[in-house]
Predicted model as a PDB file, atoms N, CA, C, CB and O in Angstrom, pLDDT in the B-factor column:
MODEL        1                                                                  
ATOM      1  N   UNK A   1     159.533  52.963  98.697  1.00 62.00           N  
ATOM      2  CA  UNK A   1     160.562  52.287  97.907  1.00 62.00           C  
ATOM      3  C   UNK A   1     161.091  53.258  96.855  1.00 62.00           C  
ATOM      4  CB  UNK A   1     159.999  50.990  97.237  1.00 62.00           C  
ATOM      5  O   UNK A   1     160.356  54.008  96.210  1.00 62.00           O  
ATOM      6  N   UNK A   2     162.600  53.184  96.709  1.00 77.00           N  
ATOM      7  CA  UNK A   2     163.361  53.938  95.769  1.00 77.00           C  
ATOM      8  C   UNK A   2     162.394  53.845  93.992  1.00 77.00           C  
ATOM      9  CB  UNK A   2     165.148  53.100  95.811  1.00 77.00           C  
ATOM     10  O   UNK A   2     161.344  53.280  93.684  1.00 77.00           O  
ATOM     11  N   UNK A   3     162.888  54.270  93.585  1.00 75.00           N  
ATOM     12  CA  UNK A   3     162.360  54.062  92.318  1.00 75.00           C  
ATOM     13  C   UNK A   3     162.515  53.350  91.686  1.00 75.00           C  
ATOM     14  CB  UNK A   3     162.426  54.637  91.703  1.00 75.00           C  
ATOM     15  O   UNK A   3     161.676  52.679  91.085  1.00 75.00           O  
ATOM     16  N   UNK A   4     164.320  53.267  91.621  1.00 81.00           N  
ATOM     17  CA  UNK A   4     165.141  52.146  91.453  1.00 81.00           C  
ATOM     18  C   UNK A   4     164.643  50.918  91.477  1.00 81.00           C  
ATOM     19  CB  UNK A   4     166.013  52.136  92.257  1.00 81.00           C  
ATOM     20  O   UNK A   4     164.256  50.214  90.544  1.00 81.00           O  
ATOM     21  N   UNK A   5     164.693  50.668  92.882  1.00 83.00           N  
ATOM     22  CA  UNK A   5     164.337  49.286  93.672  1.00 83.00           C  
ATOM     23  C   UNK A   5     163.212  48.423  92.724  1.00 83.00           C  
ATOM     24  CB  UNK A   5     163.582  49.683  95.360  1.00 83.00           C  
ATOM     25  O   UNK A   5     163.143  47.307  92.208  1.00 83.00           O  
ATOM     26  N   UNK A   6     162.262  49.816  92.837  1.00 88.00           N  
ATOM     27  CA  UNK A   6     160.711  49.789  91.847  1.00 88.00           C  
ATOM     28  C   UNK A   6     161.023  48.710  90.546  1.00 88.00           C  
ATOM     29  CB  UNK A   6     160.263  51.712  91.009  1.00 88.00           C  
ATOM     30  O   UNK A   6     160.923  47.490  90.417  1.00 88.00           O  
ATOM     31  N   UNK A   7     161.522  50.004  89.522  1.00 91.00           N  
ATOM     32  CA  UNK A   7     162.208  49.444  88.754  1.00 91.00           C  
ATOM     33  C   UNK A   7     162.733  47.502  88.907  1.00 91.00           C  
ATOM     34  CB  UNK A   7     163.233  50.471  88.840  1.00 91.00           C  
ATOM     35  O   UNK A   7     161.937  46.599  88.650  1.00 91.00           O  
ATOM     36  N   UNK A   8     163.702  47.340  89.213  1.00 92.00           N  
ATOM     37  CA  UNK A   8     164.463  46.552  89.781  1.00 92.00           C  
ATOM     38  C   UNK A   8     163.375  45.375  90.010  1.00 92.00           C  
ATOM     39  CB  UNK A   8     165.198  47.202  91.001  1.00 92.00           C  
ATOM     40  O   UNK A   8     163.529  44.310  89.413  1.00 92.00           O  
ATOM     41  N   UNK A   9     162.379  45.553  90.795  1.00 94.00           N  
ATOM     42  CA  UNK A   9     161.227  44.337  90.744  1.00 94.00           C  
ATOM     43  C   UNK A   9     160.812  44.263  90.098  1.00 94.00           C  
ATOM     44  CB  UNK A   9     160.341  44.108  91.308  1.00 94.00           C  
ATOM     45  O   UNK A   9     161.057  43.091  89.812  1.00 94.00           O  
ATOM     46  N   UNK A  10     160.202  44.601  89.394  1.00 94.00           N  
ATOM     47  CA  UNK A  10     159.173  44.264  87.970  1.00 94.00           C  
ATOM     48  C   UNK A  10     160.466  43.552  87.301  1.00 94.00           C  
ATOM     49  CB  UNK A  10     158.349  45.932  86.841  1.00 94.00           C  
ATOM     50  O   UNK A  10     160.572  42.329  87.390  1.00 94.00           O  
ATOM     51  N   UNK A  11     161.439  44.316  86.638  1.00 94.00           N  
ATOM     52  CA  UNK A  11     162.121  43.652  86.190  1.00 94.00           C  
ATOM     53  C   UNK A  11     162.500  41.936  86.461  1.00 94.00           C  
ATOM     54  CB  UNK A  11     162.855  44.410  86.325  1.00 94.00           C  
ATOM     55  O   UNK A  11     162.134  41.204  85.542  1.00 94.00           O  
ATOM     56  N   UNK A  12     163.058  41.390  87.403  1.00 95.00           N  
ATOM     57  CA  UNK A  12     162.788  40.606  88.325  1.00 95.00           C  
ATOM     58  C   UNK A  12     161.768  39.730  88.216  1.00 95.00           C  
ATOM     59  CB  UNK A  12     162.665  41.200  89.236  1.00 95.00           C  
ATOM     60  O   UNK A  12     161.835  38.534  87.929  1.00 95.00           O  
ATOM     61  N   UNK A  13     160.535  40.583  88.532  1.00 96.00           N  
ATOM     62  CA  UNK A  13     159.350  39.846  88.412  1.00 96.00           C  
ATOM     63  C   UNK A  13     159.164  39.132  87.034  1.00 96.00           C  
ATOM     64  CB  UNK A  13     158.235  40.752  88.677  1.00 96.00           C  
ATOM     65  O   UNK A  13     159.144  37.904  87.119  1.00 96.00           O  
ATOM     66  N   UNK A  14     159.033  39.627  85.857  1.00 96.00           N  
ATOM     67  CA  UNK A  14     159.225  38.511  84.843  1.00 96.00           C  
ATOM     68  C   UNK A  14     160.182  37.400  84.604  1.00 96.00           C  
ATOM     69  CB  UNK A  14     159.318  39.017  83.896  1.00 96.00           C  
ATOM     70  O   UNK A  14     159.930  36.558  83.743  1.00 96.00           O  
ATOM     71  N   UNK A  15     160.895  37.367  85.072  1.00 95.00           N  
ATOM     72  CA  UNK A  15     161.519  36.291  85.264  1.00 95.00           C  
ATOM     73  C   UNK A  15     162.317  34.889  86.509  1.00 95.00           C  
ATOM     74  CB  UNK A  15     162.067  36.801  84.709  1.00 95.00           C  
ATOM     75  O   UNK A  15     162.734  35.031  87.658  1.00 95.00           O  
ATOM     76  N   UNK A  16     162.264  33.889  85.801  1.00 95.00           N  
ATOM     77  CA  UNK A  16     162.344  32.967  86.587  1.00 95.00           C  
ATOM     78  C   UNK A  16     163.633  32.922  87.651  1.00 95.00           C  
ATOM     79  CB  UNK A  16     162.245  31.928  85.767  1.00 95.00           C  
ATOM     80  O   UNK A  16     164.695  33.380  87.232  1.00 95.00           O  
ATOM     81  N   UNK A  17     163.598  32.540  88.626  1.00 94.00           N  
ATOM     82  CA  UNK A  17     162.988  31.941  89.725  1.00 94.00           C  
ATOM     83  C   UNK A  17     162.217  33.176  90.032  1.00 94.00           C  
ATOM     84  CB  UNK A  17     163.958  31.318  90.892  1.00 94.00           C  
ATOM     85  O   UNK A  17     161.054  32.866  90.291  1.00 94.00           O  
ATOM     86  N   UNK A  18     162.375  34.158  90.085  1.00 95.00           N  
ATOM     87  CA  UNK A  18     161.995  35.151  91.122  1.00 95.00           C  
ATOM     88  C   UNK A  18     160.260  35.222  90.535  1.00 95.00           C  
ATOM     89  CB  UNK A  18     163.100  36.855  91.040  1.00 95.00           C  
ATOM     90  O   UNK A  18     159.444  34.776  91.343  1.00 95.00           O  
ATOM     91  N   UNK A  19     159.909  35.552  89.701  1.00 95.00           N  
ATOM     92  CA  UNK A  19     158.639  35.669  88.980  1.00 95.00           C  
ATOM     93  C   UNK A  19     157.571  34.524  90.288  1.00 95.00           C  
ATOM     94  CB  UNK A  19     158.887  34.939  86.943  1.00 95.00           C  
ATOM     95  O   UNK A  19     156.364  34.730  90.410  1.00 95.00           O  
ATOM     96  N   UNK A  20     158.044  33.795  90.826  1.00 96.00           N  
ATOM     97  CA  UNK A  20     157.759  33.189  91.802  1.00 96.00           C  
ATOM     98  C   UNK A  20     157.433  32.901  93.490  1.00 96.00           C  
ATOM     99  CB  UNK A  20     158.206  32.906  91.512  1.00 96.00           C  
ATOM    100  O   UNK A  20     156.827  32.134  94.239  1.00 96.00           O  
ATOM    101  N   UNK A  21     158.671  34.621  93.481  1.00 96.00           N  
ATOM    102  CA  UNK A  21     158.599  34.885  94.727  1.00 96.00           C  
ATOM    103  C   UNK A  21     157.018  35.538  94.906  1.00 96.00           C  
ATOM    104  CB  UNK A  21     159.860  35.823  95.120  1.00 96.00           C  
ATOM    105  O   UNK A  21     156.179  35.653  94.013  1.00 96.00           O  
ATOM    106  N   UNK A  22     156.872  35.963  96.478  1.00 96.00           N  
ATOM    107  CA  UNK A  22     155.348  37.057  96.858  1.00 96.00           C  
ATOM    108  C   UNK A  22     156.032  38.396  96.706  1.00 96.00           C  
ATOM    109  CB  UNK A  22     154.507  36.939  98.783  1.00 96.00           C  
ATOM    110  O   UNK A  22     157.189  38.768  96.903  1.00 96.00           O  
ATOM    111  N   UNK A  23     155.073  38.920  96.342  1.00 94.00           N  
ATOM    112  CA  UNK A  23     155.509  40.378  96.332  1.00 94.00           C  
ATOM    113  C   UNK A  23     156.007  40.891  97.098  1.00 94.00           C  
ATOM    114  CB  UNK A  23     154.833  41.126  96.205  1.00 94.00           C  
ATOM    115  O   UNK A  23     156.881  41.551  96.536  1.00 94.00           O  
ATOM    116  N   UNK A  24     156.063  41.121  98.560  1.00 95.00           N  
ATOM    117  CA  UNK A  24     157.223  41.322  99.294  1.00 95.00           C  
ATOM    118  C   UNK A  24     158.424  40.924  99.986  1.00 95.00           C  
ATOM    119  CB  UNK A  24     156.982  41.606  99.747  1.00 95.00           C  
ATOM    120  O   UNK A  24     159.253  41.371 100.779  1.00 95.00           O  
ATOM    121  N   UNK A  25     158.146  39.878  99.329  1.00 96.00           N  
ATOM    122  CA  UNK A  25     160.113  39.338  99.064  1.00 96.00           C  
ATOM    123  C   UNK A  25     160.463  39.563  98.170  1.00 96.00           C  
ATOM    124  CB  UNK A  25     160.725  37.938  99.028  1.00 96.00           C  
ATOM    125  O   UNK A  25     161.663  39.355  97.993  1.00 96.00           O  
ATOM    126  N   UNK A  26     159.541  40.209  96.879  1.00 95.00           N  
ATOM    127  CA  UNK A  26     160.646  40.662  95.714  1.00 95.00           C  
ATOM    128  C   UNK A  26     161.023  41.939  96.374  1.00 95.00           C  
ATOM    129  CB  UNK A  26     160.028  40.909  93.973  1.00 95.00           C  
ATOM    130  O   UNK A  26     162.221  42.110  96.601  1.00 95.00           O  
ATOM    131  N   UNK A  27     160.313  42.705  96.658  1.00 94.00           N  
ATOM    132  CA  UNK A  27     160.379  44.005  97.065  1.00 94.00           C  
ATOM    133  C   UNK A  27     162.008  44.065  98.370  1.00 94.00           C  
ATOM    134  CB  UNK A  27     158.561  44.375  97.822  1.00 94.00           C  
ATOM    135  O   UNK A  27     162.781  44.978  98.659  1.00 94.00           O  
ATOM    136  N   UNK A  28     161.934  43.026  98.697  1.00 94.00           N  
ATOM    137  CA  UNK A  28     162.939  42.925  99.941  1.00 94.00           C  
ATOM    138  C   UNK A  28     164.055  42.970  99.152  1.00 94.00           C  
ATOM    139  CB  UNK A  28     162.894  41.573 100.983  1.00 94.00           C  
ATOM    140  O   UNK A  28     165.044  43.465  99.691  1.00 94.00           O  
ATOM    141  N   UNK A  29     164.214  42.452  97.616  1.00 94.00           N  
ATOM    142  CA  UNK A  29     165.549  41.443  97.439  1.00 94.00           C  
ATOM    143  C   UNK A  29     165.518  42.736  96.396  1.00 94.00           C  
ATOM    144  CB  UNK A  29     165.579  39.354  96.915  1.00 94.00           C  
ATOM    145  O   UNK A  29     166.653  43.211  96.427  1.00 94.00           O  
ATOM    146  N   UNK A  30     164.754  43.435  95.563  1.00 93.00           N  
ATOM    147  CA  UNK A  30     164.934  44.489  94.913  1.00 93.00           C  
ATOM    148  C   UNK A  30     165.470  45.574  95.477  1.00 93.00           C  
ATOM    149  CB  UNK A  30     163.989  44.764  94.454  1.00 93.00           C  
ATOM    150  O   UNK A  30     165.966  46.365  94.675  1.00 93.00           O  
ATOM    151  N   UNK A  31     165.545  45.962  97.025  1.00 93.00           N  
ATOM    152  CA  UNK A  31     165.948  46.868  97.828  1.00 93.00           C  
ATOM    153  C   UNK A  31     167.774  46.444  98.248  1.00 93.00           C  
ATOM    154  CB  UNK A  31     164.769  46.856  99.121  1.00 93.00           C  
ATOM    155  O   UNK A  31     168.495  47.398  98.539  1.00 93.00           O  
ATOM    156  N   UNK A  32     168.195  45.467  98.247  1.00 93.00           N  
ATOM    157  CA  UNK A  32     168.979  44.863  98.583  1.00 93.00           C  
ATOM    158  C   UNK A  32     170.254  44.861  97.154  1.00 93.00           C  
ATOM    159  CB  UNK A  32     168.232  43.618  99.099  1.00 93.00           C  
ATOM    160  O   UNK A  32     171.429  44.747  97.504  1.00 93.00           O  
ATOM    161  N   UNK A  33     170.080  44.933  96.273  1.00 92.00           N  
ATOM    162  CA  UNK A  33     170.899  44.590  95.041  1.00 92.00           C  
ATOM    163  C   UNK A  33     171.501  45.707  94.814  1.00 92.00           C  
ATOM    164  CB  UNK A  33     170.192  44.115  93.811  1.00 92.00           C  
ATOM    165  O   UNK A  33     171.077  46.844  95.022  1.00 92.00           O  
ATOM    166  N   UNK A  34     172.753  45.294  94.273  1.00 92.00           N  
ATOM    167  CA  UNK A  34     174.003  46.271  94.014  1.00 92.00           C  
ATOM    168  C   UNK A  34     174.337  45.975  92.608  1.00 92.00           C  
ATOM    169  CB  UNK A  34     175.379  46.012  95.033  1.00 92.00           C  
ATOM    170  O   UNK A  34     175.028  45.095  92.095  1.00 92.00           O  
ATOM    171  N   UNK A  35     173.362  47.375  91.922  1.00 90.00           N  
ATOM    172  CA  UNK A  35     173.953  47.660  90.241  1.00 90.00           C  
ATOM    173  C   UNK A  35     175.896  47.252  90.030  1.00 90.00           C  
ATOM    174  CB  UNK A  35     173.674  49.874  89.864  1.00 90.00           C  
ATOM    175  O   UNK A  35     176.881  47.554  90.702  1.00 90.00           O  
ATOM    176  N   UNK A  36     175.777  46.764  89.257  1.00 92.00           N  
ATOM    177  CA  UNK A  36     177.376  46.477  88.405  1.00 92.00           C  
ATOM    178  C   UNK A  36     177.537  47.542  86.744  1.00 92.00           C  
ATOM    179  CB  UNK A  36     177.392  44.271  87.801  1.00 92.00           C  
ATOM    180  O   UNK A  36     176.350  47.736  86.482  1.00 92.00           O  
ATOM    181  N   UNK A  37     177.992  47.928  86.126  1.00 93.00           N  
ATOM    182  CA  UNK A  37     178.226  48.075  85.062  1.00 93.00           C  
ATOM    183  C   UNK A  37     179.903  47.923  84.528  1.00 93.00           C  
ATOM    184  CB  UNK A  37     177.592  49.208  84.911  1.00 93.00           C  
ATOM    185  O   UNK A  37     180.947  48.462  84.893  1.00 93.00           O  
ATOM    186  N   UNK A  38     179.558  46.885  83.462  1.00 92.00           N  
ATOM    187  CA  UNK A  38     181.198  46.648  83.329  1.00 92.00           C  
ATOM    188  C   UNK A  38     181.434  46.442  81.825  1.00 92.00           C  
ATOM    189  CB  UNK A  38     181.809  45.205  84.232  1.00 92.00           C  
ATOM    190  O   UNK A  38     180.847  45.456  81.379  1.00 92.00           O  
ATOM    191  N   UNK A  39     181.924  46.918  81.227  1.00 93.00           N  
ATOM    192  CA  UNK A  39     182.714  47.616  79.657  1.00 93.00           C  
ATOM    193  C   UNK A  39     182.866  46.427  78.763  1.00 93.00           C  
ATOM    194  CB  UNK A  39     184.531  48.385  79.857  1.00 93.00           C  
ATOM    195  O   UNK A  39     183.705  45.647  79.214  1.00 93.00           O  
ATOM    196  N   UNK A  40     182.447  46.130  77.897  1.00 91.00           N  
ATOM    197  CA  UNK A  40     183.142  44.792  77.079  1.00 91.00           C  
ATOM    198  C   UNK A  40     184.310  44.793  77.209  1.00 91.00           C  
ATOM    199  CB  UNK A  40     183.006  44.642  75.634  1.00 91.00           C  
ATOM    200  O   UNK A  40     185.073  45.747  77.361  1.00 91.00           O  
ATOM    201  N   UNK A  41     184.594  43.271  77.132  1.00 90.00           N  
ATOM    202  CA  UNK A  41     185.749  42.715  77.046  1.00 90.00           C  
ATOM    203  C   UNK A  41     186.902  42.632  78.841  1.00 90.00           C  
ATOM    204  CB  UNK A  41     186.368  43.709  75.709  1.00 90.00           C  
ATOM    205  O   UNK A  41     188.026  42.200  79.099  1.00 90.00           O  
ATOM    206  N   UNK A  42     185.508  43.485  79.872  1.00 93.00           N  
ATOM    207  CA  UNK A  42     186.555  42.994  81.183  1.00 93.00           C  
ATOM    208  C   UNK A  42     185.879  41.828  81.891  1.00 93.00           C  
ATOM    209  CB  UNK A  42     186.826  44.294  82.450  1.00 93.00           C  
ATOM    210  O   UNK A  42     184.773  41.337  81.662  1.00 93.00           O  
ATOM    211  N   UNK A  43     186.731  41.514  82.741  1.00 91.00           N  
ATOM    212  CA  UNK A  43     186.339  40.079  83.461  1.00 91.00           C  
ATOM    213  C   UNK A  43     185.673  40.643  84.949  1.00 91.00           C  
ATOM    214  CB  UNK A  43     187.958  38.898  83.752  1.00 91.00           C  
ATOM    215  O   UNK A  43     185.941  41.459  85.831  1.00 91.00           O  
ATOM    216  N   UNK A  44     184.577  39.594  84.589  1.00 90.00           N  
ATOM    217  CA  UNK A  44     183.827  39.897  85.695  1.00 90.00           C  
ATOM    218  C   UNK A  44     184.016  39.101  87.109  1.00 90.00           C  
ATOM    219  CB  UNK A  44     182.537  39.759  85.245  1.00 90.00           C  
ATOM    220  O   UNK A  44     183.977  39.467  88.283  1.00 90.00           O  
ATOM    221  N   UNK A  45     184.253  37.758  86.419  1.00 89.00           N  
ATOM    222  CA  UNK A  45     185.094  37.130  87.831  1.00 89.00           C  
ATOM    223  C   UNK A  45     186.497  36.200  86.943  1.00 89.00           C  
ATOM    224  CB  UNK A  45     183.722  35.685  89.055  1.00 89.00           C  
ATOM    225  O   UNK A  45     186.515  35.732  85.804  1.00 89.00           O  
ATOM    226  N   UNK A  46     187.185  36.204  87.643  1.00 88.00           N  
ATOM    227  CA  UNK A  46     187.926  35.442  87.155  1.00 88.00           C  
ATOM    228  C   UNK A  46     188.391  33.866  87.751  1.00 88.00           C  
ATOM    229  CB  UNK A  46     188.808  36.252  87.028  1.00 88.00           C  
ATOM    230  O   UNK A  46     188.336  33.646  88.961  1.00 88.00           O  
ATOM    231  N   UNK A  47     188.839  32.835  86.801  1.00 84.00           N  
ATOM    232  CA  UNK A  47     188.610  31.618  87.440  1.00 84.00           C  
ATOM    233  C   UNK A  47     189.343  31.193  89.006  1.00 84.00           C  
ATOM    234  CB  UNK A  47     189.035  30.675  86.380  1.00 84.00           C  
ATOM    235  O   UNK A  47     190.351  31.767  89.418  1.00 84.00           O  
ATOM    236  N   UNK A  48     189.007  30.668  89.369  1.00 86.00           N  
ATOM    237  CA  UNK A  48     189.569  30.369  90.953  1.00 86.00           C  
ATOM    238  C   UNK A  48     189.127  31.449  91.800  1.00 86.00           C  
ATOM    239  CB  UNK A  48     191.272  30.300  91.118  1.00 86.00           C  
ATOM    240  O   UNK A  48     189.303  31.254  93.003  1.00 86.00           O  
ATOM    241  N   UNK A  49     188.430  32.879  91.361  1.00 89.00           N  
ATOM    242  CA  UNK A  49     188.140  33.303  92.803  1.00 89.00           C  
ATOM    243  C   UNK A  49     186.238  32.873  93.416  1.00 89.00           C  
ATOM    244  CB  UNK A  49     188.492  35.271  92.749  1.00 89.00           C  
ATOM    245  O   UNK A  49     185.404  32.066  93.004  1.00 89.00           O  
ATOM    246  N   UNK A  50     186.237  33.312  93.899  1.00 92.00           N  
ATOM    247  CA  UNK A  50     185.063  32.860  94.888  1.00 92.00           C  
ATOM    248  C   UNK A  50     184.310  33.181  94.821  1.00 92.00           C  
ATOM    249  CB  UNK A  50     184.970  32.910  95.904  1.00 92.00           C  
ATOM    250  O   UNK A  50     184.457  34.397  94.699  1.00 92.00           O  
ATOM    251  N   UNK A  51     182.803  32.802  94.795  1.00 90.00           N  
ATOM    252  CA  UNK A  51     181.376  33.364  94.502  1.00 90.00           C  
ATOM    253  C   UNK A  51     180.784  33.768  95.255  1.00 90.00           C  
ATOM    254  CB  UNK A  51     180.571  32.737  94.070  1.00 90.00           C  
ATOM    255  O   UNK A  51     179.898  33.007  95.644  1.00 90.00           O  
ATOM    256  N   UNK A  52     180.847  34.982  95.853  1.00 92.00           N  
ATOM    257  CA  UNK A  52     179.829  35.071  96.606  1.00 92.00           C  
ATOM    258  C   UNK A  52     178.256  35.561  96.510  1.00 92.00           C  
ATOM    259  CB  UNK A  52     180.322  35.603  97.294  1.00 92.00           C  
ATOM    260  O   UNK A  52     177.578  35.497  97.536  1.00 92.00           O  
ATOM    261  N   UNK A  53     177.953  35.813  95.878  1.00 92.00           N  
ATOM    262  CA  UNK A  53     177.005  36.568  94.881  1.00 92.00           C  
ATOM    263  C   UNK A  53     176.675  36.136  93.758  1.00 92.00           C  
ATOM    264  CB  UNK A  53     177.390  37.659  94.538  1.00 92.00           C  
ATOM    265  O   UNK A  53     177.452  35.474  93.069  1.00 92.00           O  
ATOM    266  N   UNK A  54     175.141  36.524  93.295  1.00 91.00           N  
ATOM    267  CA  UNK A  54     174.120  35.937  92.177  1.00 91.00           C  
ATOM    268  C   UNK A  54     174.554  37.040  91.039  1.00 91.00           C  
ATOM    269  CB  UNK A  54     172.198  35.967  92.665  1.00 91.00           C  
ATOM    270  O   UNK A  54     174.668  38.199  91.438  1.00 91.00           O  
ATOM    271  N   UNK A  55     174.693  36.888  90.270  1.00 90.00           N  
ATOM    272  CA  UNK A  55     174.597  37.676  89.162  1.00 90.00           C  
ATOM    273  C   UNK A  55     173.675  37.854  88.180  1.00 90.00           C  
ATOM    274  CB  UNK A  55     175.376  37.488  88.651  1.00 90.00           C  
ATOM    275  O   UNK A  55     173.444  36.851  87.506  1.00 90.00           O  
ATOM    276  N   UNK A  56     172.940  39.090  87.842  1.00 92.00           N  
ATOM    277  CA  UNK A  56     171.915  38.709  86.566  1.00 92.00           C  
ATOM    278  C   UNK A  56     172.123  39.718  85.843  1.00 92.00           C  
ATOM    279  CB  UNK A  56     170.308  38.533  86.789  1.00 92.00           C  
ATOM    280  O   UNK A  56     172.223  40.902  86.166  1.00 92.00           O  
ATOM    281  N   UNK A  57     172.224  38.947  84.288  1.00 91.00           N  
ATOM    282  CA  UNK A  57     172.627  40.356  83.169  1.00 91.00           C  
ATOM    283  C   UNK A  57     170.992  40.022  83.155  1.00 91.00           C  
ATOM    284  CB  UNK A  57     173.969  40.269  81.278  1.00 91.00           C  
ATOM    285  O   UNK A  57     170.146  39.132  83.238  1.00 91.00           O  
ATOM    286  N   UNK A  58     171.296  41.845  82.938  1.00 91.00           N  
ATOM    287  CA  UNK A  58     169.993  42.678  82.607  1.00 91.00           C  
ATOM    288  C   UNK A  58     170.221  42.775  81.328  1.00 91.00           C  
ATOM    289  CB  UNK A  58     169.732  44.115  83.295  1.00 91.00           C  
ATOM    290  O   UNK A  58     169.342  42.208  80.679  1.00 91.00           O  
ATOM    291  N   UNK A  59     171.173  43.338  80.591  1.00 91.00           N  
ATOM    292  CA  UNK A  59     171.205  43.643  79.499  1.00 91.00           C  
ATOM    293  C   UNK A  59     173.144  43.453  78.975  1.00 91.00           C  
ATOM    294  CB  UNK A  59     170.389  45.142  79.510  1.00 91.00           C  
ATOM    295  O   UNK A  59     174.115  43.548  79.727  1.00 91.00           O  
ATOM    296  N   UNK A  60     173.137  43.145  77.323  1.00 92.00           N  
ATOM    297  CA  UNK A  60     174.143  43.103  77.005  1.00 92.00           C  
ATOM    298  C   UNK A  60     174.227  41.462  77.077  1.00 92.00           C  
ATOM    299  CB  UNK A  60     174.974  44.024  77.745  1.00 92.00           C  
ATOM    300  O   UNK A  60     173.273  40.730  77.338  1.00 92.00           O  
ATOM    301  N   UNK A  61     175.900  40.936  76.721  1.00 91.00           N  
ATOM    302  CA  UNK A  61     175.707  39.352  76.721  1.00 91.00           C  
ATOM    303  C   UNK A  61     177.333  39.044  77.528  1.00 91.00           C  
ATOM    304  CB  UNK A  61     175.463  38.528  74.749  1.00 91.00           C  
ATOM    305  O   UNK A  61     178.316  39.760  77.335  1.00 91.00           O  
ATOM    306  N   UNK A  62     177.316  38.058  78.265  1.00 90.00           N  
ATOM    307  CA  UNK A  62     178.074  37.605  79.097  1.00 90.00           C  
ATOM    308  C   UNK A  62     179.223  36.767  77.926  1.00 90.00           C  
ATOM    309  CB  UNK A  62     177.169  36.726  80.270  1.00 90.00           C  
ATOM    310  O   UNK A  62     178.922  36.864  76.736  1.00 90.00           O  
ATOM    311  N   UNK A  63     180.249  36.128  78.220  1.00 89.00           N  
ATOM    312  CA  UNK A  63     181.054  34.983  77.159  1.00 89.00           C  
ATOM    313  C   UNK A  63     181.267  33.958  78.597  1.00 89.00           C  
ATOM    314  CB  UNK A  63     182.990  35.694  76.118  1.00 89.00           C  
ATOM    315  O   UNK A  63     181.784  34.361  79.639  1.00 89.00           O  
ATOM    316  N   UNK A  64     180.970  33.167  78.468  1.00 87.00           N  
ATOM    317  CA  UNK A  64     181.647  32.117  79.546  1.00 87.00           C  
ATOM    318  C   UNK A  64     182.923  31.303  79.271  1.00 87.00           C  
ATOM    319  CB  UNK A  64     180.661  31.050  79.847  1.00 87.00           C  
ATOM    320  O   UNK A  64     182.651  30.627  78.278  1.00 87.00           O  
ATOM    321  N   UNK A  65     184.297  31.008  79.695  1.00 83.00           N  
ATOM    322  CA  UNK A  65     185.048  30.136  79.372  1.00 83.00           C  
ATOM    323  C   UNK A  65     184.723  28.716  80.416  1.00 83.00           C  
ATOM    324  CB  UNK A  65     186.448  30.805  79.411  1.00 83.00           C  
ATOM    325  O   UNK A  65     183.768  28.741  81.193  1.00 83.00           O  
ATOM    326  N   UNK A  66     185.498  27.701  80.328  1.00 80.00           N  
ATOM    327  CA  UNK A  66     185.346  26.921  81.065  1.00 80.00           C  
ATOM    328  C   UNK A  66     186.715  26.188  80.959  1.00 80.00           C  
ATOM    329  CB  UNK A  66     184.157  26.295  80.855  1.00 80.00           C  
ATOM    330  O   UNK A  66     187.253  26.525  79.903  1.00 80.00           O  
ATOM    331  N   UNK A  67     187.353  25.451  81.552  1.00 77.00           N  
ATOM    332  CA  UNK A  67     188.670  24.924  81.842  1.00 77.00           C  
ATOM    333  C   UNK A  67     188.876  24.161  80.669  1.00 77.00           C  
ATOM    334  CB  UNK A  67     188.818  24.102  83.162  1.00 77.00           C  
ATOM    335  O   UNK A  67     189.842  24.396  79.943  1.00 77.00           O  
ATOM    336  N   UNK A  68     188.012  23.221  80.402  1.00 76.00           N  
ATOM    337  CA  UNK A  68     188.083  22.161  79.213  1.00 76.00           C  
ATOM    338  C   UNK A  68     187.628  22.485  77.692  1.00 76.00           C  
ATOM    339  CB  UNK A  68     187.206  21.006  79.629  1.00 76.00           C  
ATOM    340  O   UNK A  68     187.511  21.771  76.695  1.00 76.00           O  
ATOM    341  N   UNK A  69     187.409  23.946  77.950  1.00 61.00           N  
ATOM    342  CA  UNK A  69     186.931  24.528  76.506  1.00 61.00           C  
ATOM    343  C   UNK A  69     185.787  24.872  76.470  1.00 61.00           C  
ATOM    344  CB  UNK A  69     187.001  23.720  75.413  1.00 61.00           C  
ATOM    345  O   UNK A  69     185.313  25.330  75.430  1.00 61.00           O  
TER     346      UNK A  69                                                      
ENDMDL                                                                          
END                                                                             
């Protein structure tokens, strides 16, 4: 396993849901994930498009809007 990946599970591993998985399904889903890094103040998705994908801040803080405020 990359180092990365390494990395990437433990991380993972403390926290919930995953802290739950067996160790080699974290190891599966740690091998599998595609780093993001994105600048304050840009949009990470914008409303109406489509989810396909889990997102987890590692670090830094997200703003959420929502339609009704």
């Amino acid at each position: 396993m990359h180092p990365e990946h390494s990395d990437m599970a433990q991380f993972l591993a403390r926290h919930p849901p995953f802290q739950d998985l067996p160790h080699d399904a974290l190891q599966r889903l740690a091998a599998q994930i595609e780093v993001s890094y994105y600048k304050a103040g840009r949009d990470i998705l914008l409303y109406g498009d489509p989810i396909a994908d889990l997102y987890v801040i590692r670090s830094g803080a997200v703003e959420i809007f929502r339609r009704n405020g």
